[in-house]
DRENDO-1510 file (C-alpha; in Angstrom, 1 decimal, always signed):
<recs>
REC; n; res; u; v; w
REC; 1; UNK; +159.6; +65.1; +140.4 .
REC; 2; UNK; +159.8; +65.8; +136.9 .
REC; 3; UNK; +156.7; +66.3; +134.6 .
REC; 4; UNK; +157.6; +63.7; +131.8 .
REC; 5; UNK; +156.4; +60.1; +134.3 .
REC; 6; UNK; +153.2; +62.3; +135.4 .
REC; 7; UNK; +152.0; +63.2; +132.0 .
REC; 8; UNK; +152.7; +60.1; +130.4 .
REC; 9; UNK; +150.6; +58.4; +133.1 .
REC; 10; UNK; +147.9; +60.6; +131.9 .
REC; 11; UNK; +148.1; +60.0; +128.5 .
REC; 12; UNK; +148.0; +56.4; +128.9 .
REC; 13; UNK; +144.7; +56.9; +130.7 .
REC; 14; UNK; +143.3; +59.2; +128.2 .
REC; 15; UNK; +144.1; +57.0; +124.9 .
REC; 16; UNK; +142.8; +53.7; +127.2 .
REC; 17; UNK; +139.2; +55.3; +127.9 .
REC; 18; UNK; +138.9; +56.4; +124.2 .
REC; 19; UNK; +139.9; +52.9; +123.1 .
REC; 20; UNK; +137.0; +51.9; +125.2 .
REC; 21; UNK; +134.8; +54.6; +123.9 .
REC; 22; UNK; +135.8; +53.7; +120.4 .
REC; 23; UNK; +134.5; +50.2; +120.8 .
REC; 24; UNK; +131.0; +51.3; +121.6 .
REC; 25; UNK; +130.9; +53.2; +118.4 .
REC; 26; UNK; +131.7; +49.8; +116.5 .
REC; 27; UNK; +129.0; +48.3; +118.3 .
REC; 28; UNK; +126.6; +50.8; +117.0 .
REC; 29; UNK; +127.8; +50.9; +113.7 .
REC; 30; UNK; +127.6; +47.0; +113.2 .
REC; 31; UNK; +124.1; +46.6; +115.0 .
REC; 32; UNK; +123.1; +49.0; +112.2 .
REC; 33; UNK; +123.7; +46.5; +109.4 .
REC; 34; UNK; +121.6; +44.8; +111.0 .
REC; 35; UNK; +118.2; +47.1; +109.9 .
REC; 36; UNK; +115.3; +47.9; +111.6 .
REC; 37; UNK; +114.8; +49.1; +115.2 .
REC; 38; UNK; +118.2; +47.5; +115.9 .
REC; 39; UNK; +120.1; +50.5; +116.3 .
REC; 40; UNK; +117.5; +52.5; +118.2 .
REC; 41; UNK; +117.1; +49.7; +120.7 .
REC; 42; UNK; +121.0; +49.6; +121.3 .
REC; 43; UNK; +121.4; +53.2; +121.9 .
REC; 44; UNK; +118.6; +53.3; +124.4 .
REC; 45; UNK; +120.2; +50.3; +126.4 .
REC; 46; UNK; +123.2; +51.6; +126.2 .
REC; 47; UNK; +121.0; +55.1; +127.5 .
REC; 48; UNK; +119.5; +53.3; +130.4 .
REC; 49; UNK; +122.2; +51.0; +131.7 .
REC; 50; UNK; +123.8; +54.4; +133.0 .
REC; 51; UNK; +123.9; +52.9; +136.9 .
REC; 52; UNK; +125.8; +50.3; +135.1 .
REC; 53; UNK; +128.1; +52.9; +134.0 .
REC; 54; UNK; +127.9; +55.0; +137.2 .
REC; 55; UNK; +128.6; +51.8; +139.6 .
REC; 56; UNK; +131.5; +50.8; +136.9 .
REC; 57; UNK; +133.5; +54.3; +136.9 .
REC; 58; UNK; +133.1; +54.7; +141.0 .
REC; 59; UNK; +134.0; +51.5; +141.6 .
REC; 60; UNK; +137.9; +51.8; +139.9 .
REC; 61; UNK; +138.0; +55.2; +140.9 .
REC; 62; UNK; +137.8; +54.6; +144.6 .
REC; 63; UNK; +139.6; +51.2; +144.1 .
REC; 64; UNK; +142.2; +53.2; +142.4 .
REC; 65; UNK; +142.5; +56.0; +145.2 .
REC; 66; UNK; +142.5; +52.6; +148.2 .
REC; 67; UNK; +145.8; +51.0; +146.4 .
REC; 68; UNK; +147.5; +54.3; +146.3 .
REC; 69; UNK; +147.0; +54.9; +150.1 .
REC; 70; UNK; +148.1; +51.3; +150.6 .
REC; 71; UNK; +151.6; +50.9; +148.9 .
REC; 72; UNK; +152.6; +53.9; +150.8 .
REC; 73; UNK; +151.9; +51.0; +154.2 .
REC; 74; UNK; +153.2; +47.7; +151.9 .
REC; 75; UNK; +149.8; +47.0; +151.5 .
REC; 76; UNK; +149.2; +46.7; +147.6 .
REC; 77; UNK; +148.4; +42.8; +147.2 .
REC; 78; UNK; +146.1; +43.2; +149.8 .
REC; 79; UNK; +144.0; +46.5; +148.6 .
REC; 80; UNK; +144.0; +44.7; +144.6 .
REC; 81; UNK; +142.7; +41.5; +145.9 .
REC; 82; UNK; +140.0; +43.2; +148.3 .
REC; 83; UNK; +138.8; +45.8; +145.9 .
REC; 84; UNK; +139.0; +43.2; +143.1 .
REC; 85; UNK; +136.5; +41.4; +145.4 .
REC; 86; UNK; +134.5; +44.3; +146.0 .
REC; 87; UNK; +133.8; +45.0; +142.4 .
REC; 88; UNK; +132.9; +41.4; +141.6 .
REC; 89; UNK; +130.2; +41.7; +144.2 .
REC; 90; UNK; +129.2; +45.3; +142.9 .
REC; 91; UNK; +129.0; +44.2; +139.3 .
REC; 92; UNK; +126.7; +40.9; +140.2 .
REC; 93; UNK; +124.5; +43.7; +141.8 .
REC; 94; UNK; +123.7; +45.7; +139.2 .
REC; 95; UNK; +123.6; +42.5; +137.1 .
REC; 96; UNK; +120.6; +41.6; +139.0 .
REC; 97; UNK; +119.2; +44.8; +139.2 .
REC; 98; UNK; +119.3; +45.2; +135.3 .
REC; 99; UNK; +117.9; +41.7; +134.5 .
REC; 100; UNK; +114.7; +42.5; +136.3 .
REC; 101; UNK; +114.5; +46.4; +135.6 .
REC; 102; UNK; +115.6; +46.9; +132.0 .
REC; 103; UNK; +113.0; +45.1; +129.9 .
REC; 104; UNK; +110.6; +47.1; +131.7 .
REC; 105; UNK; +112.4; +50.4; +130.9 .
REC; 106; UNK; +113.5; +49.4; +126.6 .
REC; 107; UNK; +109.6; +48.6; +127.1 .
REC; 108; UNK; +108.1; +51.4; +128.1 .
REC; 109; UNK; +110.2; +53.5; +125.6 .
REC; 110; UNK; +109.8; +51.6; +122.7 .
REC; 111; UNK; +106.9; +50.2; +122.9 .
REC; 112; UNK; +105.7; +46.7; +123.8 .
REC; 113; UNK; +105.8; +45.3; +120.0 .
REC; 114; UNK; +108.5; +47.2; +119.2 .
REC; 115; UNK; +110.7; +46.2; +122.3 .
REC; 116; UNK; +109.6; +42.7; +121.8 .
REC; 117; UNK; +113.1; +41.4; +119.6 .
REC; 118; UNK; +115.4; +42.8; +121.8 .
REC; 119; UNK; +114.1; +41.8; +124.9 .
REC; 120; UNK; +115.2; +38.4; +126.5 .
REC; 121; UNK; +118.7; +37.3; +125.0 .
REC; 122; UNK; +120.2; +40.3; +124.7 .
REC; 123; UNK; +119.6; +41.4; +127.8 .
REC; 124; UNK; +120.4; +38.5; +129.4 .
REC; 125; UNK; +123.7; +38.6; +128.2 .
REC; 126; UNK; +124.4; +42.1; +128.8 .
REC; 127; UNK; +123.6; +41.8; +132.6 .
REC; 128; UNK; +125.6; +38.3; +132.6 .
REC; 129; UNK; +128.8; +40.8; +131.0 .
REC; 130; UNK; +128.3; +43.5; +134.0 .
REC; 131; UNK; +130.4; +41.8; +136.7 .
REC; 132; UNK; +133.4; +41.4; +134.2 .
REC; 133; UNK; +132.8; +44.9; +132.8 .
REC; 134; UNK; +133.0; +46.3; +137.0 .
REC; 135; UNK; +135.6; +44.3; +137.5 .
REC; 136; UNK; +138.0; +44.6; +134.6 .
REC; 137; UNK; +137.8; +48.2; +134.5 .
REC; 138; UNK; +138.6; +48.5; +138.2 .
REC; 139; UNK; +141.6; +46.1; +137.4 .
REC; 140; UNK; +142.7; +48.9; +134.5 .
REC; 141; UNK; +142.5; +51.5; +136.9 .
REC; 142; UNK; +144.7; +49.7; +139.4 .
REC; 143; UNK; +147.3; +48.8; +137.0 .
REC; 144; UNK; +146.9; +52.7; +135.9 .
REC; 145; UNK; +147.9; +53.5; +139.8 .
REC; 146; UNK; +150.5; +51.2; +139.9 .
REC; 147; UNK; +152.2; +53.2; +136.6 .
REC; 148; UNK; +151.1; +50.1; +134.0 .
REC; 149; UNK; +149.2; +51.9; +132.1 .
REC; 150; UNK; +151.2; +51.2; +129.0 .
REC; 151; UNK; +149.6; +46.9; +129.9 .
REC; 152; UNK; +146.2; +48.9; +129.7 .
REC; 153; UNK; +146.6; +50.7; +126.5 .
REC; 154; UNK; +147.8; +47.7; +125.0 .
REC; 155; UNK; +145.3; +45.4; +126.0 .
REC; 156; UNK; +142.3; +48.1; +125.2 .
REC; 157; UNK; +144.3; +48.9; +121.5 .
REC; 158; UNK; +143.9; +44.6; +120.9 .
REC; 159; UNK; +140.3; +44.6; +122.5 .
REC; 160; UNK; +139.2; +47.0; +119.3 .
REC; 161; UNK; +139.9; +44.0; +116.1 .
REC; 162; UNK; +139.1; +41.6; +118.8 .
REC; 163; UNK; +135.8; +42.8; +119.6 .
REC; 164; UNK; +134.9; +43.6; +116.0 .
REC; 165; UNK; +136.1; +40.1; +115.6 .
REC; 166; UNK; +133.3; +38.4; +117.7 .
REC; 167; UNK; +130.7; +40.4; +116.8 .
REC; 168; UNK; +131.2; +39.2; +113.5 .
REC; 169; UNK; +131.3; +35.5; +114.7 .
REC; 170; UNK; +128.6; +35.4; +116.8 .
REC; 171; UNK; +126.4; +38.3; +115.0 .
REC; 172; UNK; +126.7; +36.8; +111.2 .
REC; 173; UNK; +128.4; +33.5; +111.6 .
REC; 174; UNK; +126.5; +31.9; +114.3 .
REC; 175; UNK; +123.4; +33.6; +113.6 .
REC; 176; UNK; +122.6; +35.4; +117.3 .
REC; 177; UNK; +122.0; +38.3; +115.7 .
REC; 178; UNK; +121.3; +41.9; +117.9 .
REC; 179; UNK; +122.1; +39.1; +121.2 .
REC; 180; UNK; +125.2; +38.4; +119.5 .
REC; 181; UNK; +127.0; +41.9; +120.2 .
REC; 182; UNK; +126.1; +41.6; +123.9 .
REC; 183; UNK; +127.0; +37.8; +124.2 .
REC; 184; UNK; +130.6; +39.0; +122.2 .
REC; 185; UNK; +130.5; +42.1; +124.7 .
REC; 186; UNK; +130.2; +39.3; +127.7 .
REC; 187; UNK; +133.4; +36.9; +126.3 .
REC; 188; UNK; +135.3; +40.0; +125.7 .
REC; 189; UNK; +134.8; +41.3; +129.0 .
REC; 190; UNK; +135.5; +37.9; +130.8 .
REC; 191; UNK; +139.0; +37.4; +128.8 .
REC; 192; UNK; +139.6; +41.0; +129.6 .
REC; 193; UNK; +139.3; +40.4; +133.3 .
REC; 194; UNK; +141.4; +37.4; +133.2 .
REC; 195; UNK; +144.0; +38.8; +131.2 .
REC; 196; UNK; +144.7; +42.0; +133.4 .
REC; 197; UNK; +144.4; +39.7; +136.8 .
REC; 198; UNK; +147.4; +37.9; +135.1 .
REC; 199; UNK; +148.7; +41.5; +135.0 .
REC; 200; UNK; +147.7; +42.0; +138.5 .
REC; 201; UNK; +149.6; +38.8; +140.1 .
REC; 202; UNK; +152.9; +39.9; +139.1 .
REC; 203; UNK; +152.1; +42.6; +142.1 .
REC; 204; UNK; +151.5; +40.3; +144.5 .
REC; 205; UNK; +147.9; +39.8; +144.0 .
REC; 206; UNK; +146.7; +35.9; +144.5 .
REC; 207; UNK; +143.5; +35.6; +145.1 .
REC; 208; UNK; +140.1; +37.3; +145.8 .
REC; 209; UNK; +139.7; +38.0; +149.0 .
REC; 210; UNK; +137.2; +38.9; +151.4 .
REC; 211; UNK; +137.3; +42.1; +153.3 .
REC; 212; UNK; +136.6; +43.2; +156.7 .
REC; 213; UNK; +133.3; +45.4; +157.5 .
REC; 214; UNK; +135.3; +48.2; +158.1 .
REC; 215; UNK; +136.6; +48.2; +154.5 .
REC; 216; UNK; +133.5; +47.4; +153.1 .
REC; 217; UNK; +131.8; +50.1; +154.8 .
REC; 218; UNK; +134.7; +52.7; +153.2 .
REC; 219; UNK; +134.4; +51.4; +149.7 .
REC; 220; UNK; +131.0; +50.9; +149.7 .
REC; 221; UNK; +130.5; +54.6; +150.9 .
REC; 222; UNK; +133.1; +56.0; +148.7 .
REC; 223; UNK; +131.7; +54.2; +145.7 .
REC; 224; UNK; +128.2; +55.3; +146.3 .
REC; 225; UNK; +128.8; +58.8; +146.6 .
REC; 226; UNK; +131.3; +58.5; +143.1 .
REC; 227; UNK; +128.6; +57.1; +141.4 .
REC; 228; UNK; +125.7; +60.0; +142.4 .
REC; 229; UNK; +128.4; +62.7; +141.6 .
REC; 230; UNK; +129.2; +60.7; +138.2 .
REC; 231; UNK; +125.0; +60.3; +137.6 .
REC; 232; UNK; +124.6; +63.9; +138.5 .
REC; 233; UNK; +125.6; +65.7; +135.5 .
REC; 234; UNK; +124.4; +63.0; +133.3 .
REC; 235; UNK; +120.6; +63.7; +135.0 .
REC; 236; UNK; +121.6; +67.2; +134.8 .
REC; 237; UNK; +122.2; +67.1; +131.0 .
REC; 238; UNK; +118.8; +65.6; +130.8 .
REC; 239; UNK; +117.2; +68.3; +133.0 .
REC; 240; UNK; +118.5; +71.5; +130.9 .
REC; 241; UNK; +117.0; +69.6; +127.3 .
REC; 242; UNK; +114.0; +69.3; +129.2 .
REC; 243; UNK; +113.8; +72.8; +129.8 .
REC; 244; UNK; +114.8; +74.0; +126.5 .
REC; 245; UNK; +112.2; +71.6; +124.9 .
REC; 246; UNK; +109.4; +73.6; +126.8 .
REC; 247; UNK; +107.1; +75.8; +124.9 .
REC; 248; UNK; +108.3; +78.6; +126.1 .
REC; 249; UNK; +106.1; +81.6; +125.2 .
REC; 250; UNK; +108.9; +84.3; +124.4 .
REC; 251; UNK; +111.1; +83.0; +122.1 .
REC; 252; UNK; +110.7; +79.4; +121.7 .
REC; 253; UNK; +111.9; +77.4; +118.8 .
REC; 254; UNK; +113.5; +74.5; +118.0 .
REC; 255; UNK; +116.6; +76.0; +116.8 .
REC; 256; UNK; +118.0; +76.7; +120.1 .
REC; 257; UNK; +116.9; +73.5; +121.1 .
REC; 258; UNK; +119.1; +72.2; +118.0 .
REC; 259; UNK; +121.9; +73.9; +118.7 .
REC; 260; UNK; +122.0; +73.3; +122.6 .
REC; 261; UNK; +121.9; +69.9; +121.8 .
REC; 262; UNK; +124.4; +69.9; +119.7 .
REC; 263; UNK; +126.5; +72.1; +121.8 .
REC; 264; UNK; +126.3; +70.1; +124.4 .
REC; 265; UNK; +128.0; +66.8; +122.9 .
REC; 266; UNK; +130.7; +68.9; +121.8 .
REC; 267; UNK; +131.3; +70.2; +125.8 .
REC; 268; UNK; +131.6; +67.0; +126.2 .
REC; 269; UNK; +134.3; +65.7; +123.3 .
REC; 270; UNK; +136.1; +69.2; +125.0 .
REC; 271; UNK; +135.9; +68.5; +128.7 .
REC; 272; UNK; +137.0; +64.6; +127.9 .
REC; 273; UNK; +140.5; +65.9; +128.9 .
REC; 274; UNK; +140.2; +67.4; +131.6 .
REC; 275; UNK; +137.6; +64.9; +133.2 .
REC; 276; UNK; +140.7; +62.2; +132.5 .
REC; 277; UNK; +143.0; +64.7; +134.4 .
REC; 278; UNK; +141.0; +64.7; +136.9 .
REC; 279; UNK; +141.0; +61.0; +137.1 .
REC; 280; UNK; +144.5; +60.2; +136.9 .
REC; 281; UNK; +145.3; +63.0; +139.6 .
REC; 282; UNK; +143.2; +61.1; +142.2 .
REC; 283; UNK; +144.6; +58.0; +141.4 .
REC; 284; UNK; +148.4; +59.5; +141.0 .
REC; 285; UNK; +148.5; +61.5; +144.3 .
REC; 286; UNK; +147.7; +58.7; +146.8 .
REC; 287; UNK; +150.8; +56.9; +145.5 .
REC; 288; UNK; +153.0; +59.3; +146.5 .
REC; 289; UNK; +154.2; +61.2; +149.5 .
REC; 290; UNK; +152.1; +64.0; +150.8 .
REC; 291; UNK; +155.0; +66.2; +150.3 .
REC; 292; UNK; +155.4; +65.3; +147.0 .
REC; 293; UNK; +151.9; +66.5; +145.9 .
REC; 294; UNK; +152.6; +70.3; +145.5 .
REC; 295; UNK; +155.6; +69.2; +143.0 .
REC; 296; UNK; +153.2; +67.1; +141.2 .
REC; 297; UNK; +150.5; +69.5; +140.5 .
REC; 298; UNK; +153.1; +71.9; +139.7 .
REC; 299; UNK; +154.3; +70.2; +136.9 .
REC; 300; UNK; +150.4; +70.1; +136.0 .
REC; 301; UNK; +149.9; +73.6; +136.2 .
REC; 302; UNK; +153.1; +74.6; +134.3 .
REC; 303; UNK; +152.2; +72.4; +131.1 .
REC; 304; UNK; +148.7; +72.4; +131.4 .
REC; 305; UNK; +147.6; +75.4; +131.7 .
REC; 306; UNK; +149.0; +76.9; +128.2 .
REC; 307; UNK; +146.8; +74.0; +126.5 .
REC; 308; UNK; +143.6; +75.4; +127.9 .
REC; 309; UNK; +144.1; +78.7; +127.8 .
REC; 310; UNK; +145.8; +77.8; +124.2 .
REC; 311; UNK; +142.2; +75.7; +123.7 .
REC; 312; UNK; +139.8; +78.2; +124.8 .
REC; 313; UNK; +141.5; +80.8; +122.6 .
REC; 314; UNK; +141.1; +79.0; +119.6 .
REC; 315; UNK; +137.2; +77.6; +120.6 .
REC; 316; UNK; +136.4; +82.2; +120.5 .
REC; 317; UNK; +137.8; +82.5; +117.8 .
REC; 318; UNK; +136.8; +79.4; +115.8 .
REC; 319; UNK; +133.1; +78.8; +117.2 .
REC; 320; UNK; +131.5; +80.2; +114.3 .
REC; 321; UNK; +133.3; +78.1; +111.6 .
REC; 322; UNK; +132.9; +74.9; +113.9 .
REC; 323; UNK; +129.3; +75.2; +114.4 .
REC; 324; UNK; +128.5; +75.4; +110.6 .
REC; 325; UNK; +131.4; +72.6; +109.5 .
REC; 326; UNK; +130.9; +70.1; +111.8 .
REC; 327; UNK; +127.4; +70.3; +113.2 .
REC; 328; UNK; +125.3; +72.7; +110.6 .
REC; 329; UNK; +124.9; +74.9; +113.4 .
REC; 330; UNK; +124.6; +78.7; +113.9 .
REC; 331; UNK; +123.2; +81.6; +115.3 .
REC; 332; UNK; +123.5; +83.2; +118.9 .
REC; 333; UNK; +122.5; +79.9; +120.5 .
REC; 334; UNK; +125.6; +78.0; +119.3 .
REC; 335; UNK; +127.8; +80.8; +118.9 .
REC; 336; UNK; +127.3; +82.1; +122.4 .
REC; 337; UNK; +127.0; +78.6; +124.1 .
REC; 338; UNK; +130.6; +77.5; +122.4 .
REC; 339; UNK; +131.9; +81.5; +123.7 .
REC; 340; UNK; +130.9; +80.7; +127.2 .
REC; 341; UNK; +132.6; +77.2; +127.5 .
REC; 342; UNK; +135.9; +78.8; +125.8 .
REC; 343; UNK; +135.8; +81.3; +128.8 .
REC; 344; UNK; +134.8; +78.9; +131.4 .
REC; 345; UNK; +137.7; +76.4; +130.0 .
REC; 346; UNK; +140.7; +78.1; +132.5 .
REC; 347; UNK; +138.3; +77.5; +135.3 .
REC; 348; UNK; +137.2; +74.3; +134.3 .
REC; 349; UNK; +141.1; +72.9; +134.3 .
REC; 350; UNK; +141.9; +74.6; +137.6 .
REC; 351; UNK; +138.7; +73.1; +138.8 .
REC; 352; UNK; +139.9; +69.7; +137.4 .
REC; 353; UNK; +142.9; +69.9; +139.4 .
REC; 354; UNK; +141.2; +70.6; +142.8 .
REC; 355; UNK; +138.7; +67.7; +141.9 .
REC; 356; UNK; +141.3; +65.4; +141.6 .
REC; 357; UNK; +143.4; +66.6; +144.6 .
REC; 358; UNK; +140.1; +66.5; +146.2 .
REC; 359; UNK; +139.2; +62.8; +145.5 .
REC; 360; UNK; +143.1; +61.6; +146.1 .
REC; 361; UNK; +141.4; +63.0; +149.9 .
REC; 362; UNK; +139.1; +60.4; +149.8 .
REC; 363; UNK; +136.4; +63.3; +150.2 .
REC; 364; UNK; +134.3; +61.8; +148.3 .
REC; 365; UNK; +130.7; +63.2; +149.7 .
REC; 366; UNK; +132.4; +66.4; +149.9 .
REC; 367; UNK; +133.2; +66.7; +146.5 .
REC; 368; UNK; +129.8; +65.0; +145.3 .
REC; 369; UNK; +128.1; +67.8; +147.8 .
REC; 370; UNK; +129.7; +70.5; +145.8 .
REC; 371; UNK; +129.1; +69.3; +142.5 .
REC; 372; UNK; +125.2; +68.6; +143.0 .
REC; 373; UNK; +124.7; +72.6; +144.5 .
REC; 374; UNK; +126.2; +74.0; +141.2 .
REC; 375; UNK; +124.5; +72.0; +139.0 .
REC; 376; UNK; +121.2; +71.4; +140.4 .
REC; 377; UNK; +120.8; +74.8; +142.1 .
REC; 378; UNK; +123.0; +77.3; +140.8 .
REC; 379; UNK; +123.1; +76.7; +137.1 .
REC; 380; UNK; +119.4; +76.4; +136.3 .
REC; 381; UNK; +118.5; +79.6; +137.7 .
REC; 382; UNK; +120.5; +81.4; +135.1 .
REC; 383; UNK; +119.4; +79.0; +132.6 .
REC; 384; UNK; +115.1; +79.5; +133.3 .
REC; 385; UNK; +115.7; +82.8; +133.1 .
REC; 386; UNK; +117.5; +83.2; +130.2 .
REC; 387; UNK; +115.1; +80.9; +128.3 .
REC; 388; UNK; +112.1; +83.4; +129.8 .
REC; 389; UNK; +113.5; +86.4; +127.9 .
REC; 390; UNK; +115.6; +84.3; +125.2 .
REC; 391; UNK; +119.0; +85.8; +125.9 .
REC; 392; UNK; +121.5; +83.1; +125.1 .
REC; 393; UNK; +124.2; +85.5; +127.2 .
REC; 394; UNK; +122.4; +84.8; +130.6 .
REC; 395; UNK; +121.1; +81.4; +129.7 .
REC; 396; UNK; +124.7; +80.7; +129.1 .
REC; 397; UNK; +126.1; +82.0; +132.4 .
REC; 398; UNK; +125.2; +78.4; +133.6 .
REC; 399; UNK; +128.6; +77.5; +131.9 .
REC; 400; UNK; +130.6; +79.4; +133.9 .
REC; 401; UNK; +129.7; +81.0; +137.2 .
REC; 402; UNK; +128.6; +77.8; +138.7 .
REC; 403; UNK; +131.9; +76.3; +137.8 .
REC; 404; UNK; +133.0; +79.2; +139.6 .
REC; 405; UNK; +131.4; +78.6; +142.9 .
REC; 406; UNK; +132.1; +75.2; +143.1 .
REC; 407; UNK; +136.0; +76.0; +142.5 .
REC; 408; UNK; +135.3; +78.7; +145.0 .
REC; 409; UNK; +133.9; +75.7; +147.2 .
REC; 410; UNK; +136.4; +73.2; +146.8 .
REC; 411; UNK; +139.4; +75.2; +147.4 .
REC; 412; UNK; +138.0; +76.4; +150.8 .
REC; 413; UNK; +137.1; +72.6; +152.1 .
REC; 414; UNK; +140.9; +71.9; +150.8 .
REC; 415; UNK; +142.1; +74.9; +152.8 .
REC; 416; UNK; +140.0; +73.4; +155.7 .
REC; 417; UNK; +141.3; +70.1; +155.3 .
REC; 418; UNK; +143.7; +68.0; +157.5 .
REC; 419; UNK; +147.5; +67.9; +157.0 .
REC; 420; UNK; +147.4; +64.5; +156.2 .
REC; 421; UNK; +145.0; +63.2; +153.4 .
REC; 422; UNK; +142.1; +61.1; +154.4 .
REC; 423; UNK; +142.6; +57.3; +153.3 .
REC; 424; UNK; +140.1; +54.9; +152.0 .
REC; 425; UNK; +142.4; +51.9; +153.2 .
REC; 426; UNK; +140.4; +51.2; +156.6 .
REC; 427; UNK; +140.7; +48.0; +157.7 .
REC; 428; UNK; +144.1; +46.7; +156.2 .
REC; 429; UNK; +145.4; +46.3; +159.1 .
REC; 430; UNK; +142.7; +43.7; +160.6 .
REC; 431; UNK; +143.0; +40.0; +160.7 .
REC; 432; UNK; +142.0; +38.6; +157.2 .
REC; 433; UNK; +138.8; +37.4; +156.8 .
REC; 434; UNK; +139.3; +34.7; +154.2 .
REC; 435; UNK; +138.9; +34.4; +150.1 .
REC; 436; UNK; +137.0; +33.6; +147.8 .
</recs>
């Protein structure tokens, strides 16, 4: 296998979820114009609709990883239409669950009369966008497993003017206002899902069907335990602020809490990469043999691993210059924190590698298990008591020897593994059970 079809799948992947990234950003930057609390009130919904985002990224991950098990068996119409299915139902559920739970949360964190004008339409219409949003991305991610991910990156490249397009109409034109961006959000979403089904059919794929328990119950299970390890590090993020924002008696200021902050949404602009790696190795390896896996993340290893080592050279060597230029920061509590991630970044790409290979396993509560004991158990520890004696180098340790562990971890439970990877295709094989 040669590297140049791998890679290209990746970047495909990468450029398609920072299209979709990108859109969010012209979102916030047009609800702006629109004064007042506007923007505040988008970013927190956009902050507590994160089971949205959760049940959205599990879902066309593990739908992903199903297809890639089934074309091996001739089964690819079949997984699309029953995953498709699946993350229909999955979107409708948090649909419901967000039409009832957040006007109580954008309540109690703005305040009633402050809450008040962006309560009712607008969240009316994002809920009624949620089972498009599930389901289209799921449909990108299939089309990304079945090697069109050049359909995806086109269609997320013409969702950009075309978005910006309808908020326009329907912000400024019709008058909706703040609702408009959400009601645009819903159309968007809706033609998106149509238009990559259309994509879909030329596969095979017909209809939605419904799938037998057995498949439910292994999708459903595989999706649940996706979405806790996805939710973990984002409640994890939340957890460390918390800490830092302590009045801590020895030390404490709210510089470090600055620059931790701010260090922290750089980690993640750095890790994007290797998170997508991760990605597009769970959904590549299914698709092929199991023999033609060590090839596959050979070819990984022999390009890759010069760009992070490349990458973490130049963040410890440029942390200092970076922290004043882009984010005004400086001092040990940037400067360290930046240090640590450069060194952590070789471990950090093999670990992307085994989390991939991992998840192409369909060992999804394995790898979730793993992820949770590093980051709820390990990496505070270093992190309380580096904040009780304000050292920055142990406080910072959490970057790395956690990471370590759970490489550690995860390359054992591979080692332990089966010969033959796990699949999440159960039930294919069963007498269909109808469509919808």
């Amino acid at each position: 296998m040669t590297s140049a079809p791998l890679w290209r799948g990746y970047w495909f992947l990468f450029a398609s979820t920072s299209a979709a990234a990108f859109i969010m950003q012209i979102d916030l930057a047009m609800v702006a114009r629109l004064g007042g609390r506007a923007p505040g009130a988008y970013a927190i919904l956009m902050r507590i609709t994160l089971l949205d985002v959760a049940v959205t990224i599990a879902c066309a991950a593990v739908a992903a990883i199903a297809l890639g098990h089934a074309q091996k068996n001739g089964k690819a119409a079949e997984a699309i239409e029953k995953t498709c299915a699946l993350s229909l139902a999955l979107g409708a559920a948090t649909a419901i669950f967000g039409f009832f739970a957040y006007p109580i949360f954008l309540d109690a964190l703005m305040g009633s009369g402050a809450a008040a004008p962006y309560i009712g339409a607008p969240i009316v219409w994002l809920v009624a966008g949620a089972p498009f949003r599930v389901l289209s991305n799921t449909q990108g991610f299939l089309l990304h497993a079945l090697g069109r991910g050049g359909s995806v990156l086109t269609w997320k490249l013409a969702e950009i003017p075309v978005k910006a397009g309808a908020n326009v109409l329907f912000m400024q034109t019709l008058g909706f206002g703040f609702a408009g961006c959400f009601l645009a959000g819903c159309i968007v979403a809706a033609v998106s899902s149509l238009w990559l089904w259309n994509r879909l059919q030329a596969h095979g794929a017909r209809r939605i069907r419904v799938p037998e328990i057995a498949f439910v119950r292994s999708f459903l299970s595989g999706t649940f335990w996706e979405a806790l390890r996805v939710l973990s590090p984002q409640a994890a993020m939340l957890f460390t602020l918390t800490l830092f924002a302590l009045p801590w008696p020895n030390g404490a200021n709210g510089q470090r809490l600055d620059s931790f902050a701010a260090a922290q949404t750089f980690m993640l602009f750095i890790l994007g990469p290797l998170i997508t790696l991760m990605r597009y190795l769970a959904i590549h390896l299914p698709t092929r043999s199991s023999d033609d896996w060590t090839a596959a993340l050979t070819a990984v290893i022999r390009v890759g691993a010069p760009i992070a080592l490349t990458a973490a050279i130049v963040l410890l060597l440029g942390r200092d210059w970076i922290g004043e230029t882009l984010y005004r920061q400086h001092g040990a509590w940037w400067s360290v924190f930046v240090a640590c991630l450069a060194l952590s970044l070789p471990i950090r790409f093999v670990g992307s590698i085994l989390r991939g290979l991992t998840l192409a396993r369909s060992s999804f509560a394995e790898l979730t298990s793993v992820d949770v004991l590093s980051q709820w158990f390990i990496a505070p520890l270093f992190i309380l008591f580096g904040l009780s004696v304000n050292r920055p180098e142990i406080a910072y340790q959490s970057l790395i020897w956690p990471e370590l562990l759970a490489v550690l971890l995860i390359w054992l439970g591979l080692r332990s593994a089966p010969e033959k990877p796990a699949s999440v295709e159960v039930g294919f094989t069963r007498p269909r059970s109808g469509n919808i």
